[in-house]
N, CA, C and O atoms as a printed pandas DataFrame, in Angstrom:
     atom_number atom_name residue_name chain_id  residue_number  x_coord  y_coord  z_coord
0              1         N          UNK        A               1   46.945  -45.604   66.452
1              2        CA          UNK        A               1   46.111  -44.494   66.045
2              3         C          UNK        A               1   46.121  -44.462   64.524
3              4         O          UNK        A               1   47.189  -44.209   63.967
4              5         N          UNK        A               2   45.087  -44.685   63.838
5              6        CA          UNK        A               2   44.958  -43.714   62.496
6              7         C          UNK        A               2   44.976  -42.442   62.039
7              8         O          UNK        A               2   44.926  -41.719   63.034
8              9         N          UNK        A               3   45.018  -41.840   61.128
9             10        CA          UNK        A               3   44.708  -40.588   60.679
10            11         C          UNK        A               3   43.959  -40.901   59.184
11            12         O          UNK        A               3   44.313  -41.734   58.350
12            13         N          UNK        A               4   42.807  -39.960   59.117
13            14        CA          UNK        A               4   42.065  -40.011   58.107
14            15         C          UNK        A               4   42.047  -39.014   57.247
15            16         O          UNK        A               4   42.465  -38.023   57.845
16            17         N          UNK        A               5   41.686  -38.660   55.758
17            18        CA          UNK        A               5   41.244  -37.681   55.247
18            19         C          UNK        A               5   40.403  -37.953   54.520
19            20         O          UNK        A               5   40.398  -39.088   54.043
20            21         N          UNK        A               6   39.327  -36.959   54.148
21            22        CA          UNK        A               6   37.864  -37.172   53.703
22            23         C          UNK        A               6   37.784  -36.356   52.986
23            24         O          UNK        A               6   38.022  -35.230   53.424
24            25         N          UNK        A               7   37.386  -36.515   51.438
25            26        CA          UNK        A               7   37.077  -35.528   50.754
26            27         C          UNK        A               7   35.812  -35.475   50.165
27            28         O          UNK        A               7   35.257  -36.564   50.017
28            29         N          UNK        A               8   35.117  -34.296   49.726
29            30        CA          UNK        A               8   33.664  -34.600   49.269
30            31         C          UNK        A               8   33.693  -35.073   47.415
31            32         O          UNK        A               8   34.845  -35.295   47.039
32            33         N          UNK        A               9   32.828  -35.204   46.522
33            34        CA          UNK        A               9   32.877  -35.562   45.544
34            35         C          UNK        A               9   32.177  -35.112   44.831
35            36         O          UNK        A               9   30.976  -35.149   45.097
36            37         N          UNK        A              10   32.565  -34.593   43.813
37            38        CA          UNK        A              10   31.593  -33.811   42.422
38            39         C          UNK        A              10   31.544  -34.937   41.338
39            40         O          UNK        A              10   32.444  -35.331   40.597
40            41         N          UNK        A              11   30.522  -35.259   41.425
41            42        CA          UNK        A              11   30.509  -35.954   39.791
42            43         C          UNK        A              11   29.476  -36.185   39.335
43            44         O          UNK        A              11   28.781  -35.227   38.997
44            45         N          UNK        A              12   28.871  -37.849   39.109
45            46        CA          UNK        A              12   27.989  -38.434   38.852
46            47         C          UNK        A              12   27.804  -39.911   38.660
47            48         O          UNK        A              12   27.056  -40.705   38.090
48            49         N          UNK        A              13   29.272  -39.860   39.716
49            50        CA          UNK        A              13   29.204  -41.566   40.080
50            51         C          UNK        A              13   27.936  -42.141   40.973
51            52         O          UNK        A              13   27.215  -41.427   41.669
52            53         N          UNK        A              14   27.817  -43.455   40.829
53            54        CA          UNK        A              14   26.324  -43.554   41.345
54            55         C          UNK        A              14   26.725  -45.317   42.524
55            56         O          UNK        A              14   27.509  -46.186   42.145
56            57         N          UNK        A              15   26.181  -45.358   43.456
57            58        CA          UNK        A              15   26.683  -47.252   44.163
58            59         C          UNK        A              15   25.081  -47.526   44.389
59            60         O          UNK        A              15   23.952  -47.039   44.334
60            61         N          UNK        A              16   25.797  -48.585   44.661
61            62        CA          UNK        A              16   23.971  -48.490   45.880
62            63         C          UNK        A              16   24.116  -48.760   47.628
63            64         O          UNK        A              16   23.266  -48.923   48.503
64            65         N          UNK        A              17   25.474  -48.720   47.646
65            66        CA          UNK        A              17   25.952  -48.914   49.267
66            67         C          UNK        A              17   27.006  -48.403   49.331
67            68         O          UNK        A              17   27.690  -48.480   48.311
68            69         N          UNK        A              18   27.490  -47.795   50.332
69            70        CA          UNK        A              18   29.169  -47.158   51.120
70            71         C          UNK        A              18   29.770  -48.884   51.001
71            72         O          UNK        A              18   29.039  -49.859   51.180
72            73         N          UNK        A              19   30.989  -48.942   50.722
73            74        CA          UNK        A              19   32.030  -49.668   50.706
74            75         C          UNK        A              19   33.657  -49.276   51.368
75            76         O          UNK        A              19   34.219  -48.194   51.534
76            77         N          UNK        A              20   33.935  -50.205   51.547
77            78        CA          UNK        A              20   35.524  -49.734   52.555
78            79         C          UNK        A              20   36.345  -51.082   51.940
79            80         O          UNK        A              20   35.776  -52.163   51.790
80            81         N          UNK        A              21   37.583  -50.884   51.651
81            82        CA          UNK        A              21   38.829  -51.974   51.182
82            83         C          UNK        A              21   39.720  -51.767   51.923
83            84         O          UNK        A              21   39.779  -50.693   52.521
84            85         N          UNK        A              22   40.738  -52.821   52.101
85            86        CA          UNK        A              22   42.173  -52.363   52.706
86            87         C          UNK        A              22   43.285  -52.458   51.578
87            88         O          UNK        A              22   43.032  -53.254   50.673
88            89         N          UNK        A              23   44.173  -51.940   51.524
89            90        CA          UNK        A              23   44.761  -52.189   50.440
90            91         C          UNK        A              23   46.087  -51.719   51.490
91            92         O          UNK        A              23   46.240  -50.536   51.793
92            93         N          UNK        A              24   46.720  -52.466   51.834
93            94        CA          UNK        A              24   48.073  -52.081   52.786
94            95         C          UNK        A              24   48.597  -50.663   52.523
95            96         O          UNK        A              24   48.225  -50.055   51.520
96            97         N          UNK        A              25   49.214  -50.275   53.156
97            98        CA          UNK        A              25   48.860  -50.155   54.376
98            99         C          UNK        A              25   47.673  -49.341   54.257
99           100         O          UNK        A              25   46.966  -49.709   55.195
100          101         N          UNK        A              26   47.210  -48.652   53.772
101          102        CA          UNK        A              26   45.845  -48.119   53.362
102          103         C          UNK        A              26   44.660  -48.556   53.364
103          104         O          UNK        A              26   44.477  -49.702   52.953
104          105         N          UNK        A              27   43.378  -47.648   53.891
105          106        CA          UNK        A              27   42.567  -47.834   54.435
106          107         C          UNK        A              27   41.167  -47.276   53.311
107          108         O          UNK        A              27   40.847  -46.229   53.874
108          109         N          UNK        A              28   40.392  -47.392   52.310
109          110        CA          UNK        A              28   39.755  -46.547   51.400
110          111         C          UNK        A              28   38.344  -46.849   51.529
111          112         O          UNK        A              28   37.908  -47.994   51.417
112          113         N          UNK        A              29   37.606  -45.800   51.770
113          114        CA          UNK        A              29   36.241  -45.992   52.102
114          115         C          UNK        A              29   36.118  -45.169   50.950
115          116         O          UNK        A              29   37.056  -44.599   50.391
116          117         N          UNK        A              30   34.312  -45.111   50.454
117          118        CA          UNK        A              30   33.328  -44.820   49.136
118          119         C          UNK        A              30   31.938  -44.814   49.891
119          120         O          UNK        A              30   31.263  -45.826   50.079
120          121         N          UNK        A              31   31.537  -43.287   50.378
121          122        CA          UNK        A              31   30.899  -43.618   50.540
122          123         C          UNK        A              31   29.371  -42.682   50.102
123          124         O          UNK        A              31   29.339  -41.453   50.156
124          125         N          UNK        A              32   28.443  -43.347   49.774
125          126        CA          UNK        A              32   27.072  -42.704   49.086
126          127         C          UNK        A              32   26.112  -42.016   49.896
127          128         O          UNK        A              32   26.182  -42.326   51.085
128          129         N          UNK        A              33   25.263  -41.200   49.611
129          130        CA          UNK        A              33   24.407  -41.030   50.122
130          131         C          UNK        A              33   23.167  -41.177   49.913
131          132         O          UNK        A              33   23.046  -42.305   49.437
132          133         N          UNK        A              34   21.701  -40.460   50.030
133          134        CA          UNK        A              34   20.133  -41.056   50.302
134          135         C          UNK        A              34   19.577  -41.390   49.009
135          136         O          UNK        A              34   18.506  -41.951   48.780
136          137         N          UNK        A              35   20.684  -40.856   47.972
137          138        CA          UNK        A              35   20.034  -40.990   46.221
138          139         C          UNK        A              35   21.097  -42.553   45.895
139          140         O          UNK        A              35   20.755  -43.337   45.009
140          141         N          UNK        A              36   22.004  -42.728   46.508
141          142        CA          UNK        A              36   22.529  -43.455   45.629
142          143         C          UNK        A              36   23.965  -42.957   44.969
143          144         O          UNK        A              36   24.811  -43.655   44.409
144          145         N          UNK        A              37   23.970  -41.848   45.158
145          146        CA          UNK        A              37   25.477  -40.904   44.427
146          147         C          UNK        A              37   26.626  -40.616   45.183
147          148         O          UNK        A              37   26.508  -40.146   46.314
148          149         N          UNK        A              38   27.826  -40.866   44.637
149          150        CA          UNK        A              38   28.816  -40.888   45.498
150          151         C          UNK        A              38   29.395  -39.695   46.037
151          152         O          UNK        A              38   29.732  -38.717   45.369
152          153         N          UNK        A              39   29.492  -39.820   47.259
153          154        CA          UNK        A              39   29.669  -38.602   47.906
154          155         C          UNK        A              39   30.819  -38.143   48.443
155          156         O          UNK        A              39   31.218  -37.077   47.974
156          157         N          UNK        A              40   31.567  -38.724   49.426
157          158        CA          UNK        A              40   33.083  -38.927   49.836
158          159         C          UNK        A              40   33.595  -39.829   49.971
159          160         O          UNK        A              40   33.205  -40.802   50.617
160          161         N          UNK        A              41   34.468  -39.720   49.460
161          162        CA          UNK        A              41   36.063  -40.626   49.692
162          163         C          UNK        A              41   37.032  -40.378   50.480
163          164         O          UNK        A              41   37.622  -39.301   50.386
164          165         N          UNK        A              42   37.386  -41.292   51.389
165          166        CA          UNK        A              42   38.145  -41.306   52.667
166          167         C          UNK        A              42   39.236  -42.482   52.702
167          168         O          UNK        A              42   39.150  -43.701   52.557
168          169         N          UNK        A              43   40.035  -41.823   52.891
169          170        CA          UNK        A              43   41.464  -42.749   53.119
170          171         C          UNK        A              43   42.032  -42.274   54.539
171          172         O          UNK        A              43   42.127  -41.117   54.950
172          173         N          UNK        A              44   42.440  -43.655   55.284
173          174        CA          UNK        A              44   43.128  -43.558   55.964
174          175         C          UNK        A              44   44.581  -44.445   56.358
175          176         O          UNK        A              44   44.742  -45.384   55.579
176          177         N          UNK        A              45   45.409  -44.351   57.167
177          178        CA          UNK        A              45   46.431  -44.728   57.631
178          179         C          UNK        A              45   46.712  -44.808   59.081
179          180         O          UNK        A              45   46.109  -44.084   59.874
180          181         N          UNK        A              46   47.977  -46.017   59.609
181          182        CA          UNK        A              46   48.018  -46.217   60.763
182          183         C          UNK        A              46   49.278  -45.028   61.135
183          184         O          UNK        A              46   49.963  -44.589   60.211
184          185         N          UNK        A              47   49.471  -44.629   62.363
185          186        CA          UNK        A              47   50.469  -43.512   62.482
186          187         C          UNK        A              47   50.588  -44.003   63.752
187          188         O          UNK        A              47   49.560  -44.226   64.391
188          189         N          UNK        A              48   52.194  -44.310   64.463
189          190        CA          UNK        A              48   52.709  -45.108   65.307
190          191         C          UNK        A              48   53.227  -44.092   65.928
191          192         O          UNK        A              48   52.457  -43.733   66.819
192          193         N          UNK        A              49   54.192  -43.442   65.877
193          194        CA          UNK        A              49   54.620  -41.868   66.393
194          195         C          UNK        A              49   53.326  -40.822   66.398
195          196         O          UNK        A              49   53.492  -39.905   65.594
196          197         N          UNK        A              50   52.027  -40.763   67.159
197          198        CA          UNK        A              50   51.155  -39.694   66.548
198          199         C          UNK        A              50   51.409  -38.570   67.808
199          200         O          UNK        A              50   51.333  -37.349   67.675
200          201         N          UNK        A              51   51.699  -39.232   68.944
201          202        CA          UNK        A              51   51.349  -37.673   69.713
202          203         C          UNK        A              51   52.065  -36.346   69.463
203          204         O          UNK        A              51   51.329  -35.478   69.930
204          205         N          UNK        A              52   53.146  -35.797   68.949
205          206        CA          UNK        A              52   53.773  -34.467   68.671
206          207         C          UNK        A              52   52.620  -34.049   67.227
207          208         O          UNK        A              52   52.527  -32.869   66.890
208          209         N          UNK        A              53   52.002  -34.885   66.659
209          210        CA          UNK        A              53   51.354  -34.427   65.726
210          211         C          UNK        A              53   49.457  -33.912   66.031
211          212         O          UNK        A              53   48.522  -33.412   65.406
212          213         N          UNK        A              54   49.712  -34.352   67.153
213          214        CA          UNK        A              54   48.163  -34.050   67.987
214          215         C          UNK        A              54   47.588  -32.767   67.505
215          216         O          UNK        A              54   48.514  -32.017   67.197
216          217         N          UNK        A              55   46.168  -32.097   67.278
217          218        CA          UNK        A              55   46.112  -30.850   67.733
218          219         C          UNK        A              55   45.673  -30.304   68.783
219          220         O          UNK        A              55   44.714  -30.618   69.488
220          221         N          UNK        A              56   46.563  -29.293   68.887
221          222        CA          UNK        A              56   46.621  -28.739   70.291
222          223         C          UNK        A              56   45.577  -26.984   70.144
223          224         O          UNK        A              56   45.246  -26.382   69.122
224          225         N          UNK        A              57   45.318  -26.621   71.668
225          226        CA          UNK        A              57   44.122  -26.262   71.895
226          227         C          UNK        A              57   44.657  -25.212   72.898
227          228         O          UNK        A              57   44.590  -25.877   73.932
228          229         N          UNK        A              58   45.129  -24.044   73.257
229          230        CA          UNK        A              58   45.999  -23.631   73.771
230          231         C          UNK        A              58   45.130  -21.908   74.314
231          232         O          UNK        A              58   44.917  -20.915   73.618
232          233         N          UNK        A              59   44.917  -22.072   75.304
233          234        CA          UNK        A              59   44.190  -20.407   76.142
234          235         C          UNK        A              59   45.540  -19.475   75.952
235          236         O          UNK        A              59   46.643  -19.787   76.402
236          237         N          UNK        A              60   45.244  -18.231   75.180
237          238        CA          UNK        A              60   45.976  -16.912   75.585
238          239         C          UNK        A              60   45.446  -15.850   75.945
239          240         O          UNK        A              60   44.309  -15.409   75.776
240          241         N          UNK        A              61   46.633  -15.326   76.625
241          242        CA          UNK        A              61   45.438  -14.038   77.605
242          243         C          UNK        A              61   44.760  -13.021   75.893
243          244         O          UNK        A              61   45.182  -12.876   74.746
244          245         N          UNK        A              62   43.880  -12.684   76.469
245          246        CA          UNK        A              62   43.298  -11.433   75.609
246          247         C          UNK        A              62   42.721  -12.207   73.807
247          248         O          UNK        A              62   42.070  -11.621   72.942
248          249         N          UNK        A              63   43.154  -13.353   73.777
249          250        CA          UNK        A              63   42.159  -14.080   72.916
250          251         C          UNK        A              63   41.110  -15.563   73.284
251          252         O          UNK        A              63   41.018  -15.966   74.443
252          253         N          UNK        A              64   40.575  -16.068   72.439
253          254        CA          UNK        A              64   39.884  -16.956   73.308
254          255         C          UNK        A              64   41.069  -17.823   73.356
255          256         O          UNK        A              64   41.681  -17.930   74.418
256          257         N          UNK        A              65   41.466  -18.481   72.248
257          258        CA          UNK        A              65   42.868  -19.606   72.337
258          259         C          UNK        A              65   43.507  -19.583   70.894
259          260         O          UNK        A              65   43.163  -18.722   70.085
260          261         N          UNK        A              66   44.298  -20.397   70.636
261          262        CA          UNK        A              66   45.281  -20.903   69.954
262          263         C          UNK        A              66   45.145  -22.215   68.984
263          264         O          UNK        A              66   45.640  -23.137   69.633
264          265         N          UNK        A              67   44.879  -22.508   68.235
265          266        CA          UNK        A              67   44.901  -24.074   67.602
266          267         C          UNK        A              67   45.977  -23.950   67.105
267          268         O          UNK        A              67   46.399  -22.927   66.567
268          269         N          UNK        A              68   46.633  -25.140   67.250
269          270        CA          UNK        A              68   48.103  -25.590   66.430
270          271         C          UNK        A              68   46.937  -26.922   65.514
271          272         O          UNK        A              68   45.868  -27.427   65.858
272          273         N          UNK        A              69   47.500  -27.034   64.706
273          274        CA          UNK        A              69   47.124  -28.231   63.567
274          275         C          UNK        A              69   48.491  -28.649   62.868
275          276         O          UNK        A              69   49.167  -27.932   62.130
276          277         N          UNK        A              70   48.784  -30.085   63.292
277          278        CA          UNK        A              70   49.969  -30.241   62.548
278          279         C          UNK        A              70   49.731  -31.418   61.891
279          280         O          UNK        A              70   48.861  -31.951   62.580
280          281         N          UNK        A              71   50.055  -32.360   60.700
281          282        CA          UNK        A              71   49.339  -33.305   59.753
282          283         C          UNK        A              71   50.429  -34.521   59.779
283          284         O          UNK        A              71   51.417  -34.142   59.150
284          285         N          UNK        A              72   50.560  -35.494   60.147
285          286        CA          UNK        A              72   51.907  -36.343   60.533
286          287         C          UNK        A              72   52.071  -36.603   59.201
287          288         O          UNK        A              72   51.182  -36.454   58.363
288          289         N          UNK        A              73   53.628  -37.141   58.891
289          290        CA          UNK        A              73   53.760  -37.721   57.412
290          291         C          UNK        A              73   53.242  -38.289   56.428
291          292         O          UNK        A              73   53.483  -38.051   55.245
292          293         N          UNK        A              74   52.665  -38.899   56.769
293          294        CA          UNK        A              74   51.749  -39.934   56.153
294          295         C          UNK        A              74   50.062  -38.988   55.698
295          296         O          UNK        A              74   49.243  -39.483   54.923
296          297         N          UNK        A              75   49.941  -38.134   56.121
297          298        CA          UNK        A              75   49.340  -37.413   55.661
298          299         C          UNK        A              75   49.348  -36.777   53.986
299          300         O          UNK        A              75   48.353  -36.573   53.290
300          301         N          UNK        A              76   50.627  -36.575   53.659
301          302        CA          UNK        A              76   50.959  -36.128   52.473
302          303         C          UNK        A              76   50.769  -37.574   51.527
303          304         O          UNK        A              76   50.185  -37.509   50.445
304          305         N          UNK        A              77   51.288  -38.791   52.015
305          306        CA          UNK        A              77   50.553  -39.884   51.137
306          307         C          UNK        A              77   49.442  -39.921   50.891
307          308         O          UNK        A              77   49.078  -40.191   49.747
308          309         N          UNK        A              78   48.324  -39.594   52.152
309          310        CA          UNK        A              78   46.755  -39.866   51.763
310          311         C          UNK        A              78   46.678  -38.537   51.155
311          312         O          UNK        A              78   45.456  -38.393   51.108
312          313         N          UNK        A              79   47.128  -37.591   50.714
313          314        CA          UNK        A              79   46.559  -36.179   49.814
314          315         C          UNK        A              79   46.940  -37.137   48.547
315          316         O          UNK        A              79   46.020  -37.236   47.735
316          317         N          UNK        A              80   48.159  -37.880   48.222
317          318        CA          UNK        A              80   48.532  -38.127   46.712
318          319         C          UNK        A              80   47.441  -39.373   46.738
319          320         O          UNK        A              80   46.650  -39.341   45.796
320          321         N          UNK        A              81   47.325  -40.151   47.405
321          322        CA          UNK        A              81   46.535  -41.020   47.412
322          323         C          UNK        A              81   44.986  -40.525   46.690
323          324         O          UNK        A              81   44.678  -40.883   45.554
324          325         N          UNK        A              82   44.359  -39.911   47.297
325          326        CA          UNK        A              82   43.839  -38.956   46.961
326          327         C          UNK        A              82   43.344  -38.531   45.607
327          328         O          UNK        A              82   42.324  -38.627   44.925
328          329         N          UNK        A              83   44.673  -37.962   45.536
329          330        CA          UNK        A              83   44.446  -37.452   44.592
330          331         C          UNK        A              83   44.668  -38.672   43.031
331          332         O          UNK        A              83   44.225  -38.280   41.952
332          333         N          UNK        A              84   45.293  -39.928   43.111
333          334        CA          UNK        A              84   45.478  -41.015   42.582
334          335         C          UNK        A              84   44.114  -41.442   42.130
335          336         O          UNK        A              84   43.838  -41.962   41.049
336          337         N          UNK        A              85   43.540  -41.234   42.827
337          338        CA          UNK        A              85   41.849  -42.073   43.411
338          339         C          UNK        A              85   40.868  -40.758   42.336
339          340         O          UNK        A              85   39.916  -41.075   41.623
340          341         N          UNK        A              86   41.334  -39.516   42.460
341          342        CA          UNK        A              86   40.557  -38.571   41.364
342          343         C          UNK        A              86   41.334  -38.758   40.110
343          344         O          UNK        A              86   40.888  -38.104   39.167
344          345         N          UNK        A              87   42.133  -39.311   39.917
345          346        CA          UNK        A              87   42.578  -39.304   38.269
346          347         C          UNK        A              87   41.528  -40.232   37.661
347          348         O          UNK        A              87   40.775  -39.921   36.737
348          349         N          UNK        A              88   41.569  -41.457   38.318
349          350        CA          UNK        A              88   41.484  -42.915   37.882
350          351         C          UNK        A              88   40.169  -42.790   38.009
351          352         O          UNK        A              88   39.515  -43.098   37.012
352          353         N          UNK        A              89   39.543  -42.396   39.030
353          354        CA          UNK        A              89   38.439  -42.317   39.265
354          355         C          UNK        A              89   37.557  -41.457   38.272
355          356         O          UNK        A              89   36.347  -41.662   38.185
356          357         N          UNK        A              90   38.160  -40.551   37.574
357          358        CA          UNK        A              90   37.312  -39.906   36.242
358          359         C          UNK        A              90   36.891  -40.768   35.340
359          360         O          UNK        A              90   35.831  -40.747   34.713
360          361         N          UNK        A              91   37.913  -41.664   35.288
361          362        CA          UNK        A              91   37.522  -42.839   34.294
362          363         C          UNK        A              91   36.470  -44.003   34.330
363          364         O          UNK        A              91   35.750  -44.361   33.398
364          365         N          UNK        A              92   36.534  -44.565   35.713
365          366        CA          UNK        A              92   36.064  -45.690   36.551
366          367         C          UNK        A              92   34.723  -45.186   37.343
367          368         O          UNK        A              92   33.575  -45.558   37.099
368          369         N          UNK        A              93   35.001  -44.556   38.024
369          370        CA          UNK        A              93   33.864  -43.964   38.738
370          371         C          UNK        A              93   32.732  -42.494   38.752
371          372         O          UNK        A              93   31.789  -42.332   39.527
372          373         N          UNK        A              94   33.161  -41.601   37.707
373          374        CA          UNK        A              94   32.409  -40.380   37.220
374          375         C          UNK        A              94   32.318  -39.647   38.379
375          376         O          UNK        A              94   31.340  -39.095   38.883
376          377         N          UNK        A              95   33.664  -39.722   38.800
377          378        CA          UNK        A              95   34.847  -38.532   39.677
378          379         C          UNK        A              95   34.370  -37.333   38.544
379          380         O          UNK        A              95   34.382  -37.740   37.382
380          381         N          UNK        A              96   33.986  -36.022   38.723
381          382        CA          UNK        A              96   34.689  -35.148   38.357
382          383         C          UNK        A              96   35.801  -34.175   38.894
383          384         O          UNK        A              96   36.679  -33.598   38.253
384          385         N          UNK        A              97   35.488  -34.142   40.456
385          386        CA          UNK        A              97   36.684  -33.546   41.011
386          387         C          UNK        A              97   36.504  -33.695   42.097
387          388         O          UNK        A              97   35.371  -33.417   42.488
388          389         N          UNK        A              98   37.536  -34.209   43.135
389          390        CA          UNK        A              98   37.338  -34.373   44.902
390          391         C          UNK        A              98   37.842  -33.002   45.406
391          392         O          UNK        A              98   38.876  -32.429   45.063
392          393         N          UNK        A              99   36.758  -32.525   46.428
393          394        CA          UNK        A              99   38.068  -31.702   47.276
394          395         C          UNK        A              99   38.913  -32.075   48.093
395          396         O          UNK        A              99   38.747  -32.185   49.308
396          397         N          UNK        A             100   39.740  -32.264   47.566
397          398        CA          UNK        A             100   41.042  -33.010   48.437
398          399         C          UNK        A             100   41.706  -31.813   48.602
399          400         O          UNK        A             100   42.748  -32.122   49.180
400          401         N          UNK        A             101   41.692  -30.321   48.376
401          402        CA          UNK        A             101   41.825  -29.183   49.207
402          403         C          UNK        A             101   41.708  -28.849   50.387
403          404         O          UNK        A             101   42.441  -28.449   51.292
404          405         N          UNK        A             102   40.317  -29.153   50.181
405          406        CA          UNK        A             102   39.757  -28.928   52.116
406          407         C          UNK        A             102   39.212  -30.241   52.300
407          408         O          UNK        A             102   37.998  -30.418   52.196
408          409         N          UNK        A             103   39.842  -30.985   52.510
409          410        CA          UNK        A             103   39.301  -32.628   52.755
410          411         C          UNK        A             103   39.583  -32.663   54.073
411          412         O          UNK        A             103   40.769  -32.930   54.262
412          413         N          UNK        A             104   38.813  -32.460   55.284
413          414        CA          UNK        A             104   38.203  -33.196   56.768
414          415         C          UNK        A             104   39.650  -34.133   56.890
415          416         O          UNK        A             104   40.240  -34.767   56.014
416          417         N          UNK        A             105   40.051  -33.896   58.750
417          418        CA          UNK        A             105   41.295  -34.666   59.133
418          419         C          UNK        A             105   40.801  -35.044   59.883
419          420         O          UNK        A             105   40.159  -34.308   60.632
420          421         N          UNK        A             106   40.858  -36.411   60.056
421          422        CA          UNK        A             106   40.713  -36.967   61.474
422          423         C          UNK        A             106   41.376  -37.767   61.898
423          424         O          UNK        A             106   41.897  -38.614   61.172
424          425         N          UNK        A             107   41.589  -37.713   63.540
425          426        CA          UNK        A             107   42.406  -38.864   64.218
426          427         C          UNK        A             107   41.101  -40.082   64.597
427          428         O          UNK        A             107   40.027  -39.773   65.113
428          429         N          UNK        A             108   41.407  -41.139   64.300
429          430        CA          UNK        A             108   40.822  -42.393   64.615
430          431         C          UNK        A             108   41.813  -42.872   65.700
431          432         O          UNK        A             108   43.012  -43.060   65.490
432          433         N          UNK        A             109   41.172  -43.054   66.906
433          434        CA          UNK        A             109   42.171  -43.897   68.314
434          435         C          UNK        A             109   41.289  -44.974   68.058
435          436         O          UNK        A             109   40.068  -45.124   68.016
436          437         N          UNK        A             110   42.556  -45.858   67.861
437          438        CA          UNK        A             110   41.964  -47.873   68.168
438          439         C          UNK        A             110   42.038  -48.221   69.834
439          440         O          UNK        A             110   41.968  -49.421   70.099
440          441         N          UNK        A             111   42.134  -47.560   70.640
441          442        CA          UNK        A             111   42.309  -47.681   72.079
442          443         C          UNK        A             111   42.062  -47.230   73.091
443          444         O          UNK        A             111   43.132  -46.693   73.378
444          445         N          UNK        A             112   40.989  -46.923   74.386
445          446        CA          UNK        A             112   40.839  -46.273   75.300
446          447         C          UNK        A             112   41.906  -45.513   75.198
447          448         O          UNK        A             112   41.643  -44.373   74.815
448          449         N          UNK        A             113   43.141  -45.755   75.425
449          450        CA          UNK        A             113   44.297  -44.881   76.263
450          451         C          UNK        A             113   44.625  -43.768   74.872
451          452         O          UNK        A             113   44.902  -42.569   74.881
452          453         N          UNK        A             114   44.497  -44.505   74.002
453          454        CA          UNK        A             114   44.867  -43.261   72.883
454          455         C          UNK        A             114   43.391  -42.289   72.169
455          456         O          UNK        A             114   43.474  -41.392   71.330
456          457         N          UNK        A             115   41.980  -42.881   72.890
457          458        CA          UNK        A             115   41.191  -41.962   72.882
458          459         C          UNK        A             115   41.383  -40.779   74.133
459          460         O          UNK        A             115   40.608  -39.824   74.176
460          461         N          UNK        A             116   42.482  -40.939   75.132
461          462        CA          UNK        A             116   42.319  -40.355   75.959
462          463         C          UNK        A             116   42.951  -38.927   75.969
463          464         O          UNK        A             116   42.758  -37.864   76.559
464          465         N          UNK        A             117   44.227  -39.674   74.554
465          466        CA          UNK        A             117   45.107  -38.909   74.380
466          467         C          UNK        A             117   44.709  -37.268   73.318
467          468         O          UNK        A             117   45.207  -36.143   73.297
468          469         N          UNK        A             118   43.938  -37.728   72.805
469          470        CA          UNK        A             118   43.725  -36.822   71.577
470          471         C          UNK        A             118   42.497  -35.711   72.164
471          472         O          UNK        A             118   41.505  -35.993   72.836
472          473         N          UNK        A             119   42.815  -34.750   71.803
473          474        CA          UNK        A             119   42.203  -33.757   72.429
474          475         C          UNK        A             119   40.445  -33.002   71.345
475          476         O          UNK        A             119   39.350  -32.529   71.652
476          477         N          UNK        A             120   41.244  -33.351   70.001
477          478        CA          UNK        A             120   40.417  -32.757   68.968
478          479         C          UNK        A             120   40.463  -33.511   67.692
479          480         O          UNK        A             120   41.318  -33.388   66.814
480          481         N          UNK        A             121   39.206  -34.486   67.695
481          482        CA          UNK        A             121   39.381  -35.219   66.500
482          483         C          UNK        A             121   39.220  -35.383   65.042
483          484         O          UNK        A             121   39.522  -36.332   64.320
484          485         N          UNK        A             122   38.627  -34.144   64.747
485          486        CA          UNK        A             122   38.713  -33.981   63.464
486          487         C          UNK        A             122   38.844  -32.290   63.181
487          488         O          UNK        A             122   38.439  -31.480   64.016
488          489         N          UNK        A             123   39.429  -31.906   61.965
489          490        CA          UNK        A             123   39.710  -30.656   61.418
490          491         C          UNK        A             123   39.375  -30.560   59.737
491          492         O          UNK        A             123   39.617  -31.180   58.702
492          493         N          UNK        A             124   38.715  -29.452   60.163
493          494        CA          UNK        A             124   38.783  -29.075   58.256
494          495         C          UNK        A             124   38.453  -27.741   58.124
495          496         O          UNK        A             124   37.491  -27.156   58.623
496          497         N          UNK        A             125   39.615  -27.164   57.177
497          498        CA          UNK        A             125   39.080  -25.221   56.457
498          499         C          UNK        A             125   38.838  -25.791   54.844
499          500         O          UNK        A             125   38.888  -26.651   53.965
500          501         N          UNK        A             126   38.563  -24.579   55.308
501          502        CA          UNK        A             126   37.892  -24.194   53.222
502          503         C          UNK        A             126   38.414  -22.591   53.052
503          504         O          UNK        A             126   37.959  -21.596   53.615
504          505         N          UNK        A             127   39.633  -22.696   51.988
505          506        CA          UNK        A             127   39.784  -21.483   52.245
506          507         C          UNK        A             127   39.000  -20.874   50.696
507          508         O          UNK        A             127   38.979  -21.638   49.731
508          509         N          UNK        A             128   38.597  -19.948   50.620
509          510        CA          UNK        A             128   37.560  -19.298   49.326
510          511         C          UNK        A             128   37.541  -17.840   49.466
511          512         O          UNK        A             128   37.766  -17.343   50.569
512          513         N          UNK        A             129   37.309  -17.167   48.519
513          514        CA          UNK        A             129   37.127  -15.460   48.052
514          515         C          UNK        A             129   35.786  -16.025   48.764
515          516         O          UNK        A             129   35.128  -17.064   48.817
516          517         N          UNK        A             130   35.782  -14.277   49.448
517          518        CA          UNK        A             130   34.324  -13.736   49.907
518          519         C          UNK        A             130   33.838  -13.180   48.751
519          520         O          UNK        A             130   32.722  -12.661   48.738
């Protein structure tokens, strides 16, 4: 199983195609949209222990349910990662700032049996003043 995080992109970096590298164990996609301007950046990782980190989806009486969201270790690498990728990237790519705040989680299953396993495959808040 992988785990991903996706962040959107402020700047005025420009490609002319989405690109993806591997860079061990790391996984880094770039990818543009209908103008040409870069839009999100996504890193991911392989996670070998993932099921206690699943999110779970849970009915209680008198509400609709419960979400647990829990982020496996390697999670906190792809935030610094991340955030590595917005330093450098001010320089290189006309990054002005990723939200790697509320950057989109997702589980990627490489396998029938571990698509079977995962209940909810991607998550993302934005927390902000009303």
């Amino acid at each position: 199983m992988r785990f991903r995080l996706t962040a959107g992109v402020q700047g005025d970096g420009v490609a002319k195609e989405s690109m993806q590298f591997d860079s061990p164990p790391y996984r880094v996609g770039l990818e543009v949209d209908e103008k040409g301007e870069l839009a999100r950046i996504r890193v991911d990782a392989s996670v070998e222990d993932f099921e206690p980190f699943l999110t779970r989806m849970t009915a209680r009486p008198g509400r609709a349910f419960e979400l647990t969201v829990r982020r496996p270790p390697v999670a906190e690498e792809l935030l610094g990662l991340l955030q590595h990728i917005e330093s450098m990237g001010s320089f290189w790519l006309g990054i002005h700032q990723l939200d790697w705040r509320s950057a989109e989680m997702r589980w990627m299953p490489e396998s029938p049996d571990e698509e079977k396993k995962v209940g909810l495959l991607s998550f993302a808040n934005r927390l902000e003043y009303p």
